[in-house]
ChimeraX commands (.cxc) that place a marker at each C-alpha (Angstrom):
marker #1 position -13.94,-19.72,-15.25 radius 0.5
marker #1 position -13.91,-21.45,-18.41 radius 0.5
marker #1 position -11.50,-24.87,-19.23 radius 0.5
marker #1 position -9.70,-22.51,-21.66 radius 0.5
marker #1 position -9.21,-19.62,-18.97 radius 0.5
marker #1 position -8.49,-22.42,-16.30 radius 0.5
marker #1 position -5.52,-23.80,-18.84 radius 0.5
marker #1 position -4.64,-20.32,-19.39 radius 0.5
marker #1 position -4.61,-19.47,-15.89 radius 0.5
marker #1 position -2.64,-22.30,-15.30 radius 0.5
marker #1 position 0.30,-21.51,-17.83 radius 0.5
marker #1 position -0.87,-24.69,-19.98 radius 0.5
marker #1 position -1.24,-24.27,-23.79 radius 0.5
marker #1 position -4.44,-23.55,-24.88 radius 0.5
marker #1 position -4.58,-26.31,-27.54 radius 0.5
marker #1 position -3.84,-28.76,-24.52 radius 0.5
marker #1 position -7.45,-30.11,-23.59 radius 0.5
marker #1 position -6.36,-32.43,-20.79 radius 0.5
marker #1 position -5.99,-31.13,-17.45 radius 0.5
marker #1 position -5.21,-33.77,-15.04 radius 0.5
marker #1 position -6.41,-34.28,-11.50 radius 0.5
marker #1 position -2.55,-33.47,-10.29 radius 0.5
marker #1 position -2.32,-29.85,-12.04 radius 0.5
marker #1 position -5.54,-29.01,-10.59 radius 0.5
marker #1 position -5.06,-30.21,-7.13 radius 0.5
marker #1 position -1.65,-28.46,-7.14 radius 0.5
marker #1 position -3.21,-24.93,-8.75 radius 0.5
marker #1 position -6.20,-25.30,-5.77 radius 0.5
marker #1 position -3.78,-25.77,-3.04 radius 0.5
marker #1 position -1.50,-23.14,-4.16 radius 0.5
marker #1 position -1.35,-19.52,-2.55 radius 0.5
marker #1 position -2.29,-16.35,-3.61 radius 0.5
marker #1 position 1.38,-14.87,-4.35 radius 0.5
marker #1 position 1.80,-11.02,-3.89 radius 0.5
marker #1 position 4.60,-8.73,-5.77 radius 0.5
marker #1 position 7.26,-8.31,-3.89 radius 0.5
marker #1 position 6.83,-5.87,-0.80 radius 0.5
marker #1 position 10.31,-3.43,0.06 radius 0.5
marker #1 position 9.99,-2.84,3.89 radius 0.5
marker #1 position 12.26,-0.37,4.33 radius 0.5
marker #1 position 10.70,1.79,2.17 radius 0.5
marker #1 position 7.04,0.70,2.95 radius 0.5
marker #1 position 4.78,3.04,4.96 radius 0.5
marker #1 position 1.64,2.26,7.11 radius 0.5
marker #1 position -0.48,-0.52,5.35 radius 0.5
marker #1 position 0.20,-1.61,2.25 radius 0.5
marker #1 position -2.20,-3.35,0.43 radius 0.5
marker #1 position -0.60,-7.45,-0.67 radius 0.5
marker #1 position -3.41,-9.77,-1.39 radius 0.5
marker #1 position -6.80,-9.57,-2.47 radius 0.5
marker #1 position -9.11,-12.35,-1.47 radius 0.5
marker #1 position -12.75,-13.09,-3.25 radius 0.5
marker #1 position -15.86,-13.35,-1.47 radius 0.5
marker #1 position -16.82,-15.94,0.21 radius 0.5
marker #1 position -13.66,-17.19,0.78 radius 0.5
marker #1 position -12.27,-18.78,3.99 radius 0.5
marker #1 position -8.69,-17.81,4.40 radius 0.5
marker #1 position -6.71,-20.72,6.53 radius 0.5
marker #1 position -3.45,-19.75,6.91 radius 0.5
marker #1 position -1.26,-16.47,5.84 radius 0.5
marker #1 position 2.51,-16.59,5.60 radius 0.5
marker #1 position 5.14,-14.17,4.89 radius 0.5
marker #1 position 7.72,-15.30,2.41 radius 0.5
marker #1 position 11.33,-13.32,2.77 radius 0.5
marker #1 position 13.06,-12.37,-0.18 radius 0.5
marker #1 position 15.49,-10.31,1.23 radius 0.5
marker #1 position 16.94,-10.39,5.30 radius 0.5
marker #1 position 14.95,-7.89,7.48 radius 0.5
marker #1 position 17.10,-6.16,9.74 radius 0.5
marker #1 position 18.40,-3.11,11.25 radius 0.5
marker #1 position 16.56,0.11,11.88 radius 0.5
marker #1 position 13.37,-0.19,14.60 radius 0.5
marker #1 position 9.90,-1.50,13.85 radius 0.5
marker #1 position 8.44,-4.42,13.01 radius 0.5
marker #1 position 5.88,-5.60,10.37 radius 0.5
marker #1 position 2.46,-6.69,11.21 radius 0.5
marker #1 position 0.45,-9.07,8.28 radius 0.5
marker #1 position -3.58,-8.37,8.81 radius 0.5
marker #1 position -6.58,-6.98,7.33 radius 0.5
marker #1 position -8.45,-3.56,7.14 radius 0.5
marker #1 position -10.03,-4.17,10.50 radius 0.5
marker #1 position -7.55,-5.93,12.82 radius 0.5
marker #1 position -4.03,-5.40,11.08 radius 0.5
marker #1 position -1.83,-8.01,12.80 radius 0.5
marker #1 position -5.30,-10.75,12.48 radius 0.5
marker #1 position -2.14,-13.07,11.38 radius 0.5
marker #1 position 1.50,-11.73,12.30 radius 0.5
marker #1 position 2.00,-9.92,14.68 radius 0.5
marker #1 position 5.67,-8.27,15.77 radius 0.5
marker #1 position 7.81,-10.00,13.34 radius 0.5
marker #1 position 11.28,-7.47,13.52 radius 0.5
marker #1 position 13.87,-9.79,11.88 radius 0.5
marker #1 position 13.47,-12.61,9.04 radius 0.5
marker #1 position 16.53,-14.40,7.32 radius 0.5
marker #1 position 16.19,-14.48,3.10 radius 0.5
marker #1 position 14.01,-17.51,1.74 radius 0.5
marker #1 position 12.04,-18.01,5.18 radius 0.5
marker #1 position 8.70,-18.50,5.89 radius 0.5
marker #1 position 7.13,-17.33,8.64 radius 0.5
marker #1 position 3.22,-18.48,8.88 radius 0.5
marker #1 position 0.57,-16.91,10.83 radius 0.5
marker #1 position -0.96,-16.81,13.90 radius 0.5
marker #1 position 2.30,-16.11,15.71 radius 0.5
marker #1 position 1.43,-15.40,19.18 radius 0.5
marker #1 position -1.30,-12.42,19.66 radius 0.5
marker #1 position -4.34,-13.17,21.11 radius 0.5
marker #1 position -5.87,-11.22,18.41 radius 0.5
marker #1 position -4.60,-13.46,15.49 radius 0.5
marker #1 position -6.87,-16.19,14.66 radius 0.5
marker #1 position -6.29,-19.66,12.73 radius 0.5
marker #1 position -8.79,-18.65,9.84 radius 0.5
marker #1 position -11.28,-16.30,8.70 radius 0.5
marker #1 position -14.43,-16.14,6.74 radius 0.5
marker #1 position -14.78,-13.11,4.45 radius 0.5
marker #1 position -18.18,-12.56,3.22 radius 0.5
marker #1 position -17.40,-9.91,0.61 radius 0.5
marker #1 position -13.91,-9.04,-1.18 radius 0.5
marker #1 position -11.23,-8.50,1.44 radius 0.5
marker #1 position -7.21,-7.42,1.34 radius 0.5
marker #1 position -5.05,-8.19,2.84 radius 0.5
marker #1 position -2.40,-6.03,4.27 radius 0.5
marker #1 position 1.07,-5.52,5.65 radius 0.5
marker #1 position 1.46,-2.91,8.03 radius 0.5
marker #1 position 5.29,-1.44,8.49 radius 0.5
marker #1 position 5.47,0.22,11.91 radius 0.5
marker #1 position 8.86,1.70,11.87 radius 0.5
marker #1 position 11.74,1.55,9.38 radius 0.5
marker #1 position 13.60,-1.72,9.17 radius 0.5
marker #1 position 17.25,-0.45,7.36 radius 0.5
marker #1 position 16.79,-3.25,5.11 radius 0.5
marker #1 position 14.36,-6.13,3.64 radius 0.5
marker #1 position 11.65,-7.11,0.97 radius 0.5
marker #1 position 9.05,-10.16,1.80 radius 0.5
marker #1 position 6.05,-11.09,0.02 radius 0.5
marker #1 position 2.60,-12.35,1.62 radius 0.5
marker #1 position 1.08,-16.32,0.56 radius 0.5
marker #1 position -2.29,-16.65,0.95 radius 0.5
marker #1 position -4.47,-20.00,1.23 radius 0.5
marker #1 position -7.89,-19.74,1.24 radius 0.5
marker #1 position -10.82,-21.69,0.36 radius 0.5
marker #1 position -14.41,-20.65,-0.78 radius 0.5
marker #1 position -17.35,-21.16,0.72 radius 0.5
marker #1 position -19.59,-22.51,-2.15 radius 0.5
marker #1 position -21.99,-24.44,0.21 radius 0.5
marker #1 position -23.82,-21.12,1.23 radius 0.5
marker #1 position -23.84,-22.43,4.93 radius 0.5
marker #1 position -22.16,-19.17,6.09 radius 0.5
marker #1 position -23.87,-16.84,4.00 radius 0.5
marker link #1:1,2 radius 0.2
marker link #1:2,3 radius 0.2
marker link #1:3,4 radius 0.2
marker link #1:4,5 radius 0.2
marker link #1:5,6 radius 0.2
marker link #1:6,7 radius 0.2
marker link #1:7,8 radius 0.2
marker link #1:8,9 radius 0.2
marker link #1:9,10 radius 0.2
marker link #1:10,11 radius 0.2
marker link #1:11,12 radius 0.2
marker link #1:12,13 radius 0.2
marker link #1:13,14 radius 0.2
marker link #1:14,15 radius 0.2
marker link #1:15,16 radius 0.2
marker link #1:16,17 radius 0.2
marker link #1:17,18 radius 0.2
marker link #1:18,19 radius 0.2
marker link #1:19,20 radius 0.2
marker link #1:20,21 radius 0.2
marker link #1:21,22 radius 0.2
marker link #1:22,23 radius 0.2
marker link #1:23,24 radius 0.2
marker link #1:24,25 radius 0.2
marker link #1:25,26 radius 0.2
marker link #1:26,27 radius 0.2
marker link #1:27,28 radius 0.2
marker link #1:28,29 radius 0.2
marker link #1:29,30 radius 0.2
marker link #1:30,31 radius 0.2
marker link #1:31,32 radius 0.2
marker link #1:32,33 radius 0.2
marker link #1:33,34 radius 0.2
marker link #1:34,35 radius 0.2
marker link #1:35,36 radius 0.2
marker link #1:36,37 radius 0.2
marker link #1:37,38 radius 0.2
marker link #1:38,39 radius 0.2
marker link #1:39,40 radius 0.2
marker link #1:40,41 radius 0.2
marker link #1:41,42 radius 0.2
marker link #1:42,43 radius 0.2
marker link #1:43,44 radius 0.2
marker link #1:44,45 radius 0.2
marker link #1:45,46 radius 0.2
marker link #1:46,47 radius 0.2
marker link #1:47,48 radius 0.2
marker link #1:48,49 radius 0.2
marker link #1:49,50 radius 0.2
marker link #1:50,51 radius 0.2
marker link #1:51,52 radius 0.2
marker link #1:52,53 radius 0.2
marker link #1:53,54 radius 0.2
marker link #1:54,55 radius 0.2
marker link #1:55,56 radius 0.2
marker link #1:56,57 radius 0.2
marker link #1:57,58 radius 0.2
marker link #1:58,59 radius 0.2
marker link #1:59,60 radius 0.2
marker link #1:60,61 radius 0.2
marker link #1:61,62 radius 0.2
marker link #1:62,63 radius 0.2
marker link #1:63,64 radius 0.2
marker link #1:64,65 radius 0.2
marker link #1:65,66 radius 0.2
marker link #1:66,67 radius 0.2
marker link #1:67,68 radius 0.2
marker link #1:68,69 radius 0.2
marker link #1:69,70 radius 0.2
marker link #1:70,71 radius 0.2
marker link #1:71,72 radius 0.2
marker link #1:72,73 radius 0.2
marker link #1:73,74 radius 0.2
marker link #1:74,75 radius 0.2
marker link #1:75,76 radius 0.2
marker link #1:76,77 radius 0.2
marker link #1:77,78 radius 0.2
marker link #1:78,79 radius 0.2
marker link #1:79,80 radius 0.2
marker link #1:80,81 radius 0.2
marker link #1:81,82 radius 0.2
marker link #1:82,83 radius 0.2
marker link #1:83,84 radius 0.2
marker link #1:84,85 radius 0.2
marker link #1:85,86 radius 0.2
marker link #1:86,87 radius 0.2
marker link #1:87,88 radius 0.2
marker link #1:88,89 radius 0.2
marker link #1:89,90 radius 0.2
marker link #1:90,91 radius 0.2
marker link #1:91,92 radius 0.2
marker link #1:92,93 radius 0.2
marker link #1:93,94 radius 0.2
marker link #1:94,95 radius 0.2
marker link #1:95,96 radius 0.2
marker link #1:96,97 radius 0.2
marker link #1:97,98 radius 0.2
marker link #1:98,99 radius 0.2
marker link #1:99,100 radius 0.2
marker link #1:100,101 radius 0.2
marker link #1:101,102 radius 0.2
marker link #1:102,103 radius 0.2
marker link #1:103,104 radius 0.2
marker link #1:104,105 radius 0.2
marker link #1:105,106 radius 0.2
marker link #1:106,107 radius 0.2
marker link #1:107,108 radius 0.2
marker link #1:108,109 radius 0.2
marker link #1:109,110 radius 0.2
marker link #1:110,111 radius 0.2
marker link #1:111,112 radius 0.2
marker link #1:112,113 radius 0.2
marker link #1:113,114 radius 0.2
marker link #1:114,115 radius 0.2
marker link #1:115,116 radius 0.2
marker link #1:116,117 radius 0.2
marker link #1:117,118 radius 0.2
marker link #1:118,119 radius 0.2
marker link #1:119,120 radius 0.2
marker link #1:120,121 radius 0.2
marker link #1:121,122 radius 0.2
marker link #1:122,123 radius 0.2
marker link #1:123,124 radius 0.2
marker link #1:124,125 radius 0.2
marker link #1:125,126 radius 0.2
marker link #1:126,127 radius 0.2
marker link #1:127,128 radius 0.2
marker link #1:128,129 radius 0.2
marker link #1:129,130 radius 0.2
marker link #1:130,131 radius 0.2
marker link #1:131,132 radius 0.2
marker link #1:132,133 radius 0.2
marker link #1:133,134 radius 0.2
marker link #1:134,135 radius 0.2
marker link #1:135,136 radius 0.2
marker link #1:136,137 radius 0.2
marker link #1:137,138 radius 0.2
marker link #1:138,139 radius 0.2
marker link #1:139,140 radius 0.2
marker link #1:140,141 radius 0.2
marker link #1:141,142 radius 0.2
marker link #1:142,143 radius 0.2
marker link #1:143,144 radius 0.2
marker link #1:144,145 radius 0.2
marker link #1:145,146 radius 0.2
marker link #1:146,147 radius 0.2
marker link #1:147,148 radius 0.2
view
């Protein structure tokens, strides 16, 4: 990525040649942000967050926009191999809460390594009557070639 696709990327002005230590630092440690996911109107997996290759993905959290509740279900947060890797079970969420991931399954893990370009997904099983969340990604990349 270029300095003038980094400011851009950024939401600086492009005539702005200074990016300081602080923007950058707060860009790096920022998550990746999906659009806005309705559950009661989601079906099987649907597809949030796409992560690069090589990159090491430390924590997942689901952000709620609007209250889950009512109907049956619950909404898992994974991948296309194991989907509830990070949440697992989660049937009721209050508007503006966070809940982060691994939340109890043995099969969720604290981070993963993804060697080529990965999604991640949120699986509705069942029909909550109401709700909308969106997924936050952090992830780092591996650019030591250690795990490759």
């Amino acid at each position: 990525m270029s300095d003038t696709d980094l400011k851009v990327f950024l939401g600086q002005n492009q005539n702005d040649f200074a990016i300081s230590p602080k923007k950058l630092n707060a860009f790096l440690d920022s998550p990746l942000i999906s659009d806005e996911i309705n559950l009661s109107s989601a079906t099987g997996a649907t597809d949030a967050v796409e992560v690069p290759a090589g990159a090491i993905v430390k924590q997942v959290g689901l952000l709620c926009t609007a209250t889950v509740s009512g109907g049956s279900g619950d909404v898992d947060v994974g991948d296309g191999t194991v989907a509830d890797r990070f949440i697992d079970g989660l049937a009721t969420m209050v508007e503006n809460e966070i809940v982060f991931g691994p939340n109890g399954n043995s099969d969720e893990v604290g981070g993963v390594y993804y060697s080529t370009q990965t999604t991640i997904k949120v699986t509705v099983n069942g029909t909550p009557s109401q709700g909308c969340a969106r997924v936050l990604v952090w992830y780092d990349i591996d650019d030591t070639g250690v795990l490759t």
